[in-house]
Structures are given as structure tokens and as C-alpha cells.
MARRO-296025 format. One line per 10 residues: number of its first residue (from 1); their letters; for each residue x negated, y negated, z of N, C-alpha, C. Coordinates in steps of 0.1 Angstrom, whole numbers. Layout:
NUM = a = X:Y:Z:X:Y:Z:X:Y:Z | ...
This chain:
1 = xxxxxxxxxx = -38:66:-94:-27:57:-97:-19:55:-84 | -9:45:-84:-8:45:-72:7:34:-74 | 21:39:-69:32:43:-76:41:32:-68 | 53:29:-74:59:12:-63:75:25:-63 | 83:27:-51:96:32:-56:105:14:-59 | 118:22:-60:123:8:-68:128:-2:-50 | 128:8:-40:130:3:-26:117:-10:-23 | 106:-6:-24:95:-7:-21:95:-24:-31 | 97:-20:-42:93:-31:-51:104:-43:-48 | 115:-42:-40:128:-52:-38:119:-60:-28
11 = xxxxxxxxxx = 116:-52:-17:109:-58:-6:100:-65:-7 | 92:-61:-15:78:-67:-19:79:-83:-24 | 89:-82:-33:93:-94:-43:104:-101:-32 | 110:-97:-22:115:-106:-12:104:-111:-5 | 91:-99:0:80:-110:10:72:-117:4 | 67:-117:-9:61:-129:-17:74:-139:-19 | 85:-141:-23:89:-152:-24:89:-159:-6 | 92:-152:-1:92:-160:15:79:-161:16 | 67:-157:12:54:-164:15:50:-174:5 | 57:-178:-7:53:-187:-14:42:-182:-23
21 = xxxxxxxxxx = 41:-171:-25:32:-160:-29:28:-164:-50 | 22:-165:-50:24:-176:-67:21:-159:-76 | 25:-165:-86:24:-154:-101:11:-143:-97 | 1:-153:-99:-17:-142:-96:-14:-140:-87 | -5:-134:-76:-7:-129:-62:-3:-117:-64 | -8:-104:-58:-7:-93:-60:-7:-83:-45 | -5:-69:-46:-6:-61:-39:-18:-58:-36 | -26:-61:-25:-42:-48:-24:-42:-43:-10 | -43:-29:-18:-39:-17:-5:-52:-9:-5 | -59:-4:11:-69:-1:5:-66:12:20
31 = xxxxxxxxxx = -78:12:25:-80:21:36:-96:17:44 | -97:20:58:-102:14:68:-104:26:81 | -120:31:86:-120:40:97:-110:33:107 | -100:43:113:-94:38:126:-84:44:125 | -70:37:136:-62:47:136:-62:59:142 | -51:64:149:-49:73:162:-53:92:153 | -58:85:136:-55:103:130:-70:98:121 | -75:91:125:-90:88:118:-88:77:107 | -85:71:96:-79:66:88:-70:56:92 | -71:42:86:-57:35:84:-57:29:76
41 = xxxxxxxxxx = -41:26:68:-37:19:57:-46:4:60 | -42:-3:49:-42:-16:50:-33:-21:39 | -33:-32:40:-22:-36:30:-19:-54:32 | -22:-60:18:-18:-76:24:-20:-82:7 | -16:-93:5:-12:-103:-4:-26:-109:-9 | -27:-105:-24:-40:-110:-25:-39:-115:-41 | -56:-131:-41:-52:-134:-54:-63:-134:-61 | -73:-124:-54:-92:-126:-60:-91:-106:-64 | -95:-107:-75:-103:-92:-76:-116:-93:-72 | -123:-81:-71:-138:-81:-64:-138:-69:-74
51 = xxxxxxxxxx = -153:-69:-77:-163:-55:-82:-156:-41:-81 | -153:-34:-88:-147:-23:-86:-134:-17:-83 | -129:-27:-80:-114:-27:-80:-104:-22:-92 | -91:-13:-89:-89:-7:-98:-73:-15:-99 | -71:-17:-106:-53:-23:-109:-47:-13:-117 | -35:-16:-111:-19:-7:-116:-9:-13:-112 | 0:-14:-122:13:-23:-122:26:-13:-126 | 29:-9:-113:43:1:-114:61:-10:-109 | 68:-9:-120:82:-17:-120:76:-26:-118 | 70:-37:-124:63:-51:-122:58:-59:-110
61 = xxxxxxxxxx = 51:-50:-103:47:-51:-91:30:-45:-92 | 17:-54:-95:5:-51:-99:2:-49:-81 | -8:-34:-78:-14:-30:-67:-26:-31:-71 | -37:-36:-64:-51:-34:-63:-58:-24:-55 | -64:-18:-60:-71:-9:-49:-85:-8:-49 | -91:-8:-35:-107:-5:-40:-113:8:-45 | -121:12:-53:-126:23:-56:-130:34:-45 | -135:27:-35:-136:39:-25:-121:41:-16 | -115:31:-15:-103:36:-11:-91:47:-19 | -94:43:-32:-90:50:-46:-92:68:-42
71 = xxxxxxxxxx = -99:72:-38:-105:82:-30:-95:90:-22 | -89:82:-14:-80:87:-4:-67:86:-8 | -63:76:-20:-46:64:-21:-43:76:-34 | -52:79:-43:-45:88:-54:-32:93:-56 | -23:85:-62:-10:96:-63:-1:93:-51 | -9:85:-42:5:76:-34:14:65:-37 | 27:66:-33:37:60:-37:39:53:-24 | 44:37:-29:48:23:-18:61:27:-16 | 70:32:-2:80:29:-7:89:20:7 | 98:17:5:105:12:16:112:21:30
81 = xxxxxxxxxx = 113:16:40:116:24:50:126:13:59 | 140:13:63:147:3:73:151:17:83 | 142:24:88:154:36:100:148:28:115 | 151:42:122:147:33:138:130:34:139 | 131:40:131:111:42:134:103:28:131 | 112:18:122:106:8:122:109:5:105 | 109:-10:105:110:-15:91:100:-22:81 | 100:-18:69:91:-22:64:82:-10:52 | 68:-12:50:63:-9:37:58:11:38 | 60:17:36:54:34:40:42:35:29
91 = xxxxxxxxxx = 38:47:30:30:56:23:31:73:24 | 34:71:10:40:86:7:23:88:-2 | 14:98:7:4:102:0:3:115:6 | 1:120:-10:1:132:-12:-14:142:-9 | -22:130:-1:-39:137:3:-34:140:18 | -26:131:23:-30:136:38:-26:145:46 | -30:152:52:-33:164:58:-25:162:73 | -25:151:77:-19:146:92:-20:132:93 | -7:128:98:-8:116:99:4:111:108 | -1:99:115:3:98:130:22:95:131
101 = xxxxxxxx = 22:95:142:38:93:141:43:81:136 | 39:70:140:39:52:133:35:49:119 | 31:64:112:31:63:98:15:53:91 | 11:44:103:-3:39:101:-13:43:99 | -14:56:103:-33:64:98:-27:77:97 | -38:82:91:-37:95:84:-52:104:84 | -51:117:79:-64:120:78:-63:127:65 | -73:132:61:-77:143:47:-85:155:53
């Protein structure tokens, strides 16, 4: 499962309306080798499901994820972040073991 805070979900629903982002547009968050800790998020605006894909809709905000990324995302929560480190979308997951200072990759 994979969790929206109520920060997270303000933002989200501000950057779909500034992208013109229609109803079927959704969240798909997945994961990618790379990144300075082995691992990196990904994350972008999407309006096709594919084979295996798992959906969850936390505070009215539907996230997609792929099944093998499902693997690593378990039990992470979207949430918002405005400090000096930088603004914008985090990941609060509860798998990783180390993960870089920029908050982008992670490991298990």
C-alpha cells in the first residue's frame, strides 16, 4: 500500500491542475537501478495502466505502482516537503536501509 499525507495530496492536486492533468490522470511511482545509494524513485503523471500494476487511492489521490517496484514502495507514504533541502514530493519508506542526502535513491 502506498499512503498520500494530507501535505502531499494539496500539492499533487495543485500540479495536476497547472498541468491540465484530466480526471483519468493519476499518480505512478515506481523505482529504477541508479542513484548515488543504488535505487531511485521515480514519479510522474500518468493516464494508461499496464499488466501488473497495482492501484491505491489514499485522500482521493489514486497512485499506481508496478508490481516489482511494489517490492521496494510497501508501506511508503507521499508526503510534502517546502525546507531548504528543496521543495516538493518526499518518500517516507519504511524499507530503506540508506538513502542519499537529496532524498532521490535509496537502498534495501
Amino acid at each position: 500500500m502506498i499512503k498520500v499525507s494530507e501535505r502531499a495530496k494539496e500539492y499533487i492536486t495543485e500540479l495536476m491542475a497547472a498541468e491540465n492533468a484530466g480526471s483519468e490522470s493519476f499518480v505512478r511511482v515506481g523505482v529504477k537501478g541508479g542513484g548515488c545509494s543504488g535505487l531511485e524513485y521515480q514519479l510522474k503523471f500518468d493516464t494508461e495502466l499496464k499488466q501488473g500494476d497495482e492501484v491505491y487511492e489514499d485522500k482521493g489521490i489514486k497512485v499506481v505502482v508496478d508490481f516489482k517496484s511494489l517490492l521496494y514502495l510497501f508501506g511508503t507514504e507521499l508526503d510534502y516537503s517546502g525546507g531548504l533541502n528543496g521543495k516538493g514530493l518526499v518518500f517516507n519508506n519504511p524499507n530503506a536501509t540508506k538513502t542519499c542526502g537529496c532524498g532521490e535513491s535509496f537502498s534495501v
